[in-house]
ZAMARGU-4260 file (C-alpha; in steps of 0.2 Angstrom, whole numbers, plus 5000, padded with zeros to 4 digits):
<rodrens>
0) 4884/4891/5087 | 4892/4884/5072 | 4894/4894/5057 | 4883/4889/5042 | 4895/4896/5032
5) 4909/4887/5021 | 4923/4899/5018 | 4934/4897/5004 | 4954/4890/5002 | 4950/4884/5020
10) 4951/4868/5030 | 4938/4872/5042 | 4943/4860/5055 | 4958/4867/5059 | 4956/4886/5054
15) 4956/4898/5067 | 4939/4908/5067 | 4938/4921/5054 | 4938/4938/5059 | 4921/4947/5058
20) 4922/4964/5048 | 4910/4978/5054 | 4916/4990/5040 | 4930/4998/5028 | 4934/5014/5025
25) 4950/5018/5012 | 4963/5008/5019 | 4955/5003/5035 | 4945/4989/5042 | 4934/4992/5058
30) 4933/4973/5065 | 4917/4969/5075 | 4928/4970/5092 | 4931/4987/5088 | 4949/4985/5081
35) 4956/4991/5065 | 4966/4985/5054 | 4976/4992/5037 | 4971/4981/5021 | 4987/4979/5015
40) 4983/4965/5001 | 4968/4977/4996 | 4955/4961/5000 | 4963/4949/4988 | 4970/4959/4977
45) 4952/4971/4972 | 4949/4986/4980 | 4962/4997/4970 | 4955/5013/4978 | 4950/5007/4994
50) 4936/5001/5003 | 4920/5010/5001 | 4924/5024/4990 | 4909/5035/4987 | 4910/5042/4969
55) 4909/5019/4966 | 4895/5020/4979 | 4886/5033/4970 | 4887/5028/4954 | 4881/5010/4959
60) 4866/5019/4968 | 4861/5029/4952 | 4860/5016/4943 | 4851/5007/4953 | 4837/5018/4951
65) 4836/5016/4932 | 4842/4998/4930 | 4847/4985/4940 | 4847/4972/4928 | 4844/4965/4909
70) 4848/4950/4900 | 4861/4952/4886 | 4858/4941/4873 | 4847/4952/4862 | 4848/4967/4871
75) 4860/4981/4879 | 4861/4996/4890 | 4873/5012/4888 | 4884/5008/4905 | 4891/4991/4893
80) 4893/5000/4881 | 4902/5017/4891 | 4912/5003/4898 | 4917/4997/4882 | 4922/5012/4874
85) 4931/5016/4889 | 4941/5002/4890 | 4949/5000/4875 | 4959/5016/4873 | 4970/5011/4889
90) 4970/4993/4881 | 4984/4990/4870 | 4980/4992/4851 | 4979/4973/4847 | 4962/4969/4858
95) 4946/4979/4851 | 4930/4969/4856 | 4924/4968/4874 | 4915/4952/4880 | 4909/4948/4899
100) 4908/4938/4911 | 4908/4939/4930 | 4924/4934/4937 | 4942/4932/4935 | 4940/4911/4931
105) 4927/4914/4920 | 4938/4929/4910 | 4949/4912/4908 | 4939/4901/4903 | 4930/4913/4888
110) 4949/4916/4883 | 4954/4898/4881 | 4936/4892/4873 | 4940/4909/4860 | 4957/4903/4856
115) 4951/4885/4854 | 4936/4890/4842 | 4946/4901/4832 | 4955/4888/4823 | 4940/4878/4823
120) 4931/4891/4814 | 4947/4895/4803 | 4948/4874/4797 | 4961/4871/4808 | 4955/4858/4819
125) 4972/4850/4825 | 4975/4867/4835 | 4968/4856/4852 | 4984/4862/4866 | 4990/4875/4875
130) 5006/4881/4884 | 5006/4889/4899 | 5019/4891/4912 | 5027/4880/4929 | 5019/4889/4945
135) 5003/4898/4934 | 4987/4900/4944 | 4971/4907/4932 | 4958/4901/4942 | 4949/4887/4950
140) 4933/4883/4937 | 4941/4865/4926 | 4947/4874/4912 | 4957/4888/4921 | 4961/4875/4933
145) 4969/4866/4919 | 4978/4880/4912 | 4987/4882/4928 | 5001/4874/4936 | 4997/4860/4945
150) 4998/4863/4962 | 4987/4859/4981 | 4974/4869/4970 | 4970/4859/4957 | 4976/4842/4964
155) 4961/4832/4967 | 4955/4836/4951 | 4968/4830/4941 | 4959/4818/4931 | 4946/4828/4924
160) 4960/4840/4916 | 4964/4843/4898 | 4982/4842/4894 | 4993/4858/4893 | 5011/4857/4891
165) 5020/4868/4907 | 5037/4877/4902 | 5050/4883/4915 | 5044/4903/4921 | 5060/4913/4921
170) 5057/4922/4942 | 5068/4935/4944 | 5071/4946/4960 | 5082/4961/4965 | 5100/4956/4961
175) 5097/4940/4952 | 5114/4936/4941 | 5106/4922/4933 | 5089/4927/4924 | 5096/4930/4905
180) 5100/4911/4907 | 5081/4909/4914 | 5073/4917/4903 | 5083/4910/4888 | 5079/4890/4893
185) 5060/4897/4896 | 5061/4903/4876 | 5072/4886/4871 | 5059/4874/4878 | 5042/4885/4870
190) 5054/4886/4854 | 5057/4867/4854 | 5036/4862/4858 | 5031/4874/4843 | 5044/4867/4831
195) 5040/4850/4835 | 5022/4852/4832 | 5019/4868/4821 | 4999/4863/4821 | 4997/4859/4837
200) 4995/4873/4851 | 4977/4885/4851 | 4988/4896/4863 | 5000/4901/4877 | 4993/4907/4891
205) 5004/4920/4904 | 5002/4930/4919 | 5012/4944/4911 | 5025/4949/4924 | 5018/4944/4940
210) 5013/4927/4942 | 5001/4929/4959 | 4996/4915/4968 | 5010/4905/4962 | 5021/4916/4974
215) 5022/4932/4969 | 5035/4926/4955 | 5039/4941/4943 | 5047/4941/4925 | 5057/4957/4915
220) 5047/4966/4902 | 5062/4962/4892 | 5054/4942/4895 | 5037/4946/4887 | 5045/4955/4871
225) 5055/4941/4868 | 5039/4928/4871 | 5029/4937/4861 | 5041/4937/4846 | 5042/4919/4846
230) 5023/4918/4850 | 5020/4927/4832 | 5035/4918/4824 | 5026/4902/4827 | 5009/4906/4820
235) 4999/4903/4838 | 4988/4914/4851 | 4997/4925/4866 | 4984/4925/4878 | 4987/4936/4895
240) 4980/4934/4911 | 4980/4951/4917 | 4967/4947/4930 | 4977/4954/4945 | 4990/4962/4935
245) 4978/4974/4927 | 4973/4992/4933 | 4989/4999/4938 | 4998/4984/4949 | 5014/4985/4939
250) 5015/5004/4939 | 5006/5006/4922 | 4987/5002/4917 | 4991/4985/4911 | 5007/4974/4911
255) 5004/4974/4892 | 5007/4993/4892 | 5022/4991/4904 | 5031/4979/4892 | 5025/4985/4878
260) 5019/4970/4871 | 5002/4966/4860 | 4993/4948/4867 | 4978/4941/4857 | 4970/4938/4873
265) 4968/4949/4887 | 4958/4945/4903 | 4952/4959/4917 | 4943/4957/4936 | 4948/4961/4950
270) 4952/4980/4950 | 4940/4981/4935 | 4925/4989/4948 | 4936/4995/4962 | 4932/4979/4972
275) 4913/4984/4972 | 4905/4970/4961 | 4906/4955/4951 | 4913/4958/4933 | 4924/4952/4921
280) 4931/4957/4904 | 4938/4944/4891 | 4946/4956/4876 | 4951/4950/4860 | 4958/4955/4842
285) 4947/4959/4826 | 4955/4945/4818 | 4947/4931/4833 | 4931/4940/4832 | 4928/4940/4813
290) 4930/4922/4814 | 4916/4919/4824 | 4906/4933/4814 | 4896/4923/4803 | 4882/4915/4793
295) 4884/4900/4800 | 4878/4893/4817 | 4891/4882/4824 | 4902/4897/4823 | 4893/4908/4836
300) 4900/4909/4855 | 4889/4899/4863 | 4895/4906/4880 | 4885/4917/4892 | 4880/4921/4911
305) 4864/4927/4917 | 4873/4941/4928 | 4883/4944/4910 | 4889/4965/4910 | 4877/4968/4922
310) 4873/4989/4924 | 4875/4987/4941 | 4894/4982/4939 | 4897/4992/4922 | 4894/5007/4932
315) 4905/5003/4947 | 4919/5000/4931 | 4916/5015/4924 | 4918/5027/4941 | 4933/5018/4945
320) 4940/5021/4928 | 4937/5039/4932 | 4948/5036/4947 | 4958/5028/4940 | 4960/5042/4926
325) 4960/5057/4938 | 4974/5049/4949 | 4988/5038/4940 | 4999/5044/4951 | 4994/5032/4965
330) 4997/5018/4957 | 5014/5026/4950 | 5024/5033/4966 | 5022/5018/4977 | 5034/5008/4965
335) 5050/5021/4971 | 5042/5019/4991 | 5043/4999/4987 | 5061/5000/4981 | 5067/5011/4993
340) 5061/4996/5007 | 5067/4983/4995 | 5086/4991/4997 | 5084/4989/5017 | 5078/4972/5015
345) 5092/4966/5005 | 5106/4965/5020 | 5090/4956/5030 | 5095/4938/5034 | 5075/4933/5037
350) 5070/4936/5018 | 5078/4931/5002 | 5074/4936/4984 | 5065/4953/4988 | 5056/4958/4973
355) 5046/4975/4966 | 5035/4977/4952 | 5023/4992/4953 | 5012/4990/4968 | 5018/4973/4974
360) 5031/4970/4984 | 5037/4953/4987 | 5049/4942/4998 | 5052/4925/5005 | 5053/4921/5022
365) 5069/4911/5027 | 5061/4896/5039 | 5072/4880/5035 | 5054/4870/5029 | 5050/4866/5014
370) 5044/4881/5002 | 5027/4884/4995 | 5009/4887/5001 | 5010/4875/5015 | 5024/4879/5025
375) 5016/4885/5042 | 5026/4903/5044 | 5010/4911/5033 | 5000/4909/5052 | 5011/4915/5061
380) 5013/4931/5050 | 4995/4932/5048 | 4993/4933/5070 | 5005/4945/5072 | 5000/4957/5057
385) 4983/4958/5064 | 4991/4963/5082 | 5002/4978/5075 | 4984/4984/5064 | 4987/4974/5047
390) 4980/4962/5036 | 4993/4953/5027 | 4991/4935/5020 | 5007/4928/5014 | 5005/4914/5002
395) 5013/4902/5013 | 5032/4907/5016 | 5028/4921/5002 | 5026/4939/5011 | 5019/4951/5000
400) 5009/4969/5002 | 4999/4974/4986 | 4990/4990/4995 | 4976/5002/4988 | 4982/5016/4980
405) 4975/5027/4992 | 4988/5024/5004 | 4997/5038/5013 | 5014/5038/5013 | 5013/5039/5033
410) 5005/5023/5033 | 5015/5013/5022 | 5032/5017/5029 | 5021/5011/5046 | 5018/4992/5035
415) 5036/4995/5032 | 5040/4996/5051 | 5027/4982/5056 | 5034/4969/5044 | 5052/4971/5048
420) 5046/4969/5068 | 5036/4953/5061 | 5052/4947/5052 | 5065/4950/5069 | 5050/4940/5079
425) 5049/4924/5070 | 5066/4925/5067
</rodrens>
C-alpha cells in the first residue's frame, strides 16, 4: 500500500523507501527490522544529547501536568520566562531580549523583518537590502529563502524573492594556504557594497563559522572579527544564523562566544530543546527592541505563532540547558577526537579539503562529477553506512558527522573506522 505520506527534500518517485524507526535510545536507532544504527548527524543536526533522554522526557511530562499550552499575546508562564533568563547569560552581551517562534526558518524570518523595522521605526526608510553570503542556506519559508544562496532549494521560487546582494564566503579547510586572500576579497566586496550605498542595507546576515547545508563550508574566527568591524564601521545590522551552529557545535555554546564577536541578531533551534520539540529563539539588542517600544501602533511587531514559547517546549529547553551546563565537556573533547581523524584523512586520496570545527567533521568525496547536492555519491554513502550500523547523510559529495555529545569514544573511533571502509569501497 502506498504511503500517504510526503517526505520532505525528497523526489518520491525515485526515492528508495524510508527506513521505519521503531525507537532511539542515546546514540542509537532500533529500525522496525530489528537493526540498529548510530545517529551520527544527530537526526538533522538536533538531538544534541541523544535520542530520548529522560531528564528532557521528564520535564516535558511535568509540565504537561500543569500546562500544555497558552496563548502569548497577553499572557505568560514561568517556563518562558526560566528560559529567558537562562538563556541570555550564555548569549553574548549584545542580544538581551528573547522573542519565539517555532523553528529555525521562522527564527530567520523574525530576524530579517526586526532589522527591516528598525530603521523603519528609527526614520530611515531607505534601509530596504541585505547582504548575505554565496553558498548560505537559512531556511525554506520565502524570506529565509531569499536570504540564502540561491541554489536547487530555492530555484523554482525565484521570482517571488526579494533581492539580496551575495558576497564571496571565504571556505577554508585543514591546510589551506590561500584563505587570508579569501577572506580579504570577501571583506573587499562587503566594504565596496556599503560605500557605494552607505543608506542602503537593513543587515548582513551569516552562518558564523559553519555554513551547513551549503556543504559543510567553515570560516576562521579570525573571519567574523574582522566582519564585524566593518559591519559596525558602516552603521548597519550583523545578524547571525546560529541555528545549527548554536549549543556547542563549534566547541563552545555559541559560534559568537567562539569568535568572540557581538551580532545584533542572533537565531537559535535545533539543539535549543534537545531535539525534543518545536521552538525557536530570535534574540536581539536593547537598542532594536527600544525601537519598537512605543506609543505608537505601527511600531509594534506584528509577528506571532499560535504554538509561540509553548511550556511544552520551554521546558524541554530548559532541562537541556541543564545538560548542557552539567556536561560541557561533551561537546568540548570531541573537537581533539575529530582532528586527530582529520590528520589520517589528509594523505587519503578519496577526500579532499577535510575540515573540523567543534563537533563537525567535514570532507569531500573525490568522484570526478560535478560538485554539490546532486552529485549521486551521497546514495551510495548513505546504503553502505546503514549496512556497517550508521546513519550518515552526506550533502551530496559532502561527508560529514555532527554526532550527539553523548557519544563514547569507542563508538566514534568505530564511525571513524566505518567511513574510511566506505571511502576504499566507492573508491
Amino acid at each position: 500500500m502506498t504511503s500517504p505520506v510526503w517526505h520532505p527534500f525528497t523526489q518520491m518517485k525515485t526515492a528508495p523507501e524510508p527506513l521505519k524507526v521503531r525507537s532511539g535510545k542515546g546514540l542509537w536507532l532500533e529500525l522496525e527490522d530489528g537493526r540498529e544504527v548510530m545517529d551520527l548527524i544527530s537526526s538533522w543536526w538536533v538531538n544534541i544529547h541523544g535520542h530520548s533522554h529522560p531528564d528532557i522526557a521528564k520535564a516535558i511530562y511535568d509540565q504537561a501536568q500543569t500546562l500544555e499550552h497558552v496563548i502569548f499575546a497577553g499572557f505568560t508562564h514561568d517556563p518562558a520566562e526560566q528560559l529567558a533568563r537562562r538563556l541570555i547569560p550564555h548569549l553574548p552581551d549584545s542580544v538581551d531580549k528573547i522573542f519565539y517562534s517555532d523553528n529555525g526558518s521562522t527564527a530567520v524570518e523574525v530576524a530579517l523583518k526586526m532589522a527591516w523595522q528598525y530603521w523603519k521605526n528609527m526614520g530611515e526608510d531607505g534601509r530596504k537590502g541585505f547582504i548575505a553570503f554565496e553558498g548560505s542556506y537559512h531556511g525554506d519559508t520565502m524570506g529565509a529563502m531569499s536570504a540564502g544562496s540561491r541554489s536547487i532549494f530555492s530555484e523554482v521560487f525565484n521570482e517571488l524573492m526579494f533581492d539580496v546582494q551575495y558576497v564571496p564566503y571565504p571556505a577554508t579547510f585543514t591546510g589551506d594556504e590561500d584563505v587570508e586572500q579569501k577572506e580579504t576579497e570577501s571583506l573587499q566586496a562587503i566594504s565596496k557594497l556599503m560605500h557605494d550605498n552607505p543608506a542602503r542595507y537593513a543587515g548582513l546576515i551569516i552562518e558564523p563559522l559553519v555554513q551547513g547545508s551549503g556543504g559543510m563550508r567553515m570560516c576562521r574566527p579570525e573571519f567574523l572579527q574582522k566582519l564585524s568591524k566593518l559591519v559596525r564601521e558602516h552603521q548597519t545590522l550583523l545578524i547571525y544564523d546560529e541555528v545549527m551552529t548554536g549549543f556547542g557545535r563549534t566547541g563552545d555554546w555559541f559560534a559568537s562566544n567562539k569568535s568572540q564577536t557581538k551580532p545584533d541578531l542572533m537565531c537559535l533551534s535545533k539543539g535549543l530543546t534537545g531535539g525534543f520539540l518545536p521552538l525557536s529563539v530570535t534574540a536581539c539588542s536593547d537598542e532594536i527592541y527600544q525601537s519598537f517600544y512605543s506609543d505608537d501602533p505601527m511600531k509594534t511587531l506584528y509577528h506571532g505563532h499560535s504554538y509561540t514559547a509553548n511550556p511544552l517546549g520551554c521546558a524541554a529547553a530548559l532541562a537541556s540547558l541543564t545538560l548542557m551546563e552539567n556536561n560541557s565537556g561533551g561537546f568540548q573533547e570531541m573537537y581533539k577526537q575529530h582532528e586527530s581523524f582529520a590528520c589520517r584523512l589528509l594523505s587519503n586520496p578519496a577526500v579532499s579539503r577535510v575540515r573540523v570545527c567543534g563537533t563537525i567533521m567535514a570532507m569531500d568525496i573525490v568522484t570526478g562529477d560535478e560538485e554539490g547536492y546532486l552529485n549521486k555519491v551521497a546514495g551510495k554513502v548513505k546504503e553502505l553506512a546503514i549496512k556497517k550500523q550508521m546513519l550518515l547523510r552526506p550533502l551530496g559529495n559532502t561527508l560529514y558527522l555532527m554526532p550527539p555529545y553523548c557519544i563514547t569514544g569507542k563508538e566514534l573511533h568505530e564511525a571513524y573506522t566505518g567511513i574510511e571502509e566506505i571511502l576504499a569501497e566507492i573508491a
